[in-house]
C-alpha positions in Angstrom: 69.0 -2.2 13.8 65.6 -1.8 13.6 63.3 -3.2 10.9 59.6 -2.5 9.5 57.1 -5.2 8.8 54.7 -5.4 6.1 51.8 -7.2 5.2 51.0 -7.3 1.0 47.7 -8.6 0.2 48.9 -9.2 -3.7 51.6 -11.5 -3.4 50.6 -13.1 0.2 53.7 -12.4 1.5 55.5 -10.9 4.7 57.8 -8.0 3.6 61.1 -7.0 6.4 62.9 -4.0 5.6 65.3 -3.8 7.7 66.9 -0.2 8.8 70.0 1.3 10.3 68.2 3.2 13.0 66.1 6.2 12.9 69.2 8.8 13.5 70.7 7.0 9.8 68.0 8.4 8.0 65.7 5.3 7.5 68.1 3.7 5.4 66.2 0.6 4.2 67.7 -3.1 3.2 66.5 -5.0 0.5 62.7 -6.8 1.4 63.4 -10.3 3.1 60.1 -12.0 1.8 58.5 -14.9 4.0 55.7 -16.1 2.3 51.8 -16.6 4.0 50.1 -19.3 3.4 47.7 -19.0 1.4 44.8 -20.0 3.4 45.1 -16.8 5.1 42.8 -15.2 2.5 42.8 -11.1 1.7 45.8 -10.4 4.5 43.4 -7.9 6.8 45.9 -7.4 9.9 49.2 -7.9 11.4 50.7 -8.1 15.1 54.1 -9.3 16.5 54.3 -10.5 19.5 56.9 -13.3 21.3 54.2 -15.8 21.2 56.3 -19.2 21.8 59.0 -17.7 24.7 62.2 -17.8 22.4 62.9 -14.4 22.7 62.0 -13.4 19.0 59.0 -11.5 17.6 56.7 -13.6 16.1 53.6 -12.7 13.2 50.2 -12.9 13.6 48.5 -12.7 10.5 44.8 -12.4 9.6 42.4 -12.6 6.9 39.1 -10.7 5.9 37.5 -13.1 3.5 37.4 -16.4 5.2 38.4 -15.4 9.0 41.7 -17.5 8.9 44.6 -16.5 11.0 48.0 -17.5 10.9 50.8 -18.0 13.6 54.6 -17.4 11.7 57.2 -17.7 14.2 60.4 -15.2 13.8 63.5 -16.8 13.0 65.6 -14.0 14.5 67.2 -12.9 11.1 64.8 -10.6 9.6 62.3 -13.3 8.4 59.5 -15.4 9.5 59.1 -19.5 9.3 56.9 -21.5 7.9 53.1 -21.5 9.6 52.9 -22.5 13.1 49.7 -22.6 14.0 45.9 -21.4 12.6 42.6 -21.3 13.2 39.4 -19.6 12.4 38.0 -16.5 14.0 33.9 -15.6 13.2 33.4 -13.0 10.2 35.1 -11.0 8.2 37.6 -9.8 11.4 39.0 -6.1 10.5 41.6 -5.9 12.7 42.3 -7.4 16.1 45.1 -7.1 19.4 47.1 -9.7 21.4 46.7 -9.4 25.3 46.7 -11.4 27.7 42.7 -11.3 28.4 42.1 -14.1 30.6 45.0 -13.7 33.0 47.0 -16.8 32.7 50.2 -15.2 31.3 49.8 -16.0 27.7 48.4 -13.7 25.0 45.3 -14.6 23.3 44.1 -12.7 20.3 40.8 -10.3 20.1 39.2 -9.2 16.9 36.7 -7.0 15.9 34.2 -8.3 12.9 32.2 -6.6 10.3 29.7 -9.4 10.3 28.5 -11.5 13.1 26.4 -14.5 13.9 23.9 -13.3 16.9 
């Protein structure tokens, strides 16, 4: 099974529709909602990644208008728990990666802002 992920910036919500496989024809399941919180302001971007080693694909979620991000951990059926963790980035991020930057085996999050400080 494979599933598509995605981010609505009406309804602040985290859409999974899930599908039987690309040689089914895209068949697509009913939307399993898991809502954002709503901190995370004009939903900009979106990256999974297994950020807390359980195995399961986890959402990264940022918004434009105040620079907040949110961490939703997967829950391994198709949706997404409540907000993990959160934080700030500088202004107005457009979009932004998860690597592992600094080398120490975890993956830290880069963004790229319309608007900066210096």
């Amino acid at each position: 099974m494979r599933s598509v992920v995605l981010g609505t910036a009406l309804s602040v919500c985290l859409l999974v529709l899930a599908t039987s496989g690309i040689r089914a024809g895209m068949a697509l399941s009913d939307p399993i909602e898991s809502p954002v919180d709503t901190q995370v302001f004009s939903p900009q971007a979106i990256a999974l990644a297994n950020l807390n080693a359980d195995s399961l694909l986890d959402a990264v979620v940022v918004g434009k208008t105040n620079a907040y991000f949110g961490v939703y951990p997967g829950n391994g059926h198709g949706a997404f728990g409540p907000q993990s963790d959160s934080g700030h980035l500088n202004l107005q991020p457009t979009d932004f990666v998860l690597g592992d930057f600094n080398g120490d085996g975890l993956l830290d999050l880069i963004s790229i802002n319309s608007a900066c400080t210096s």
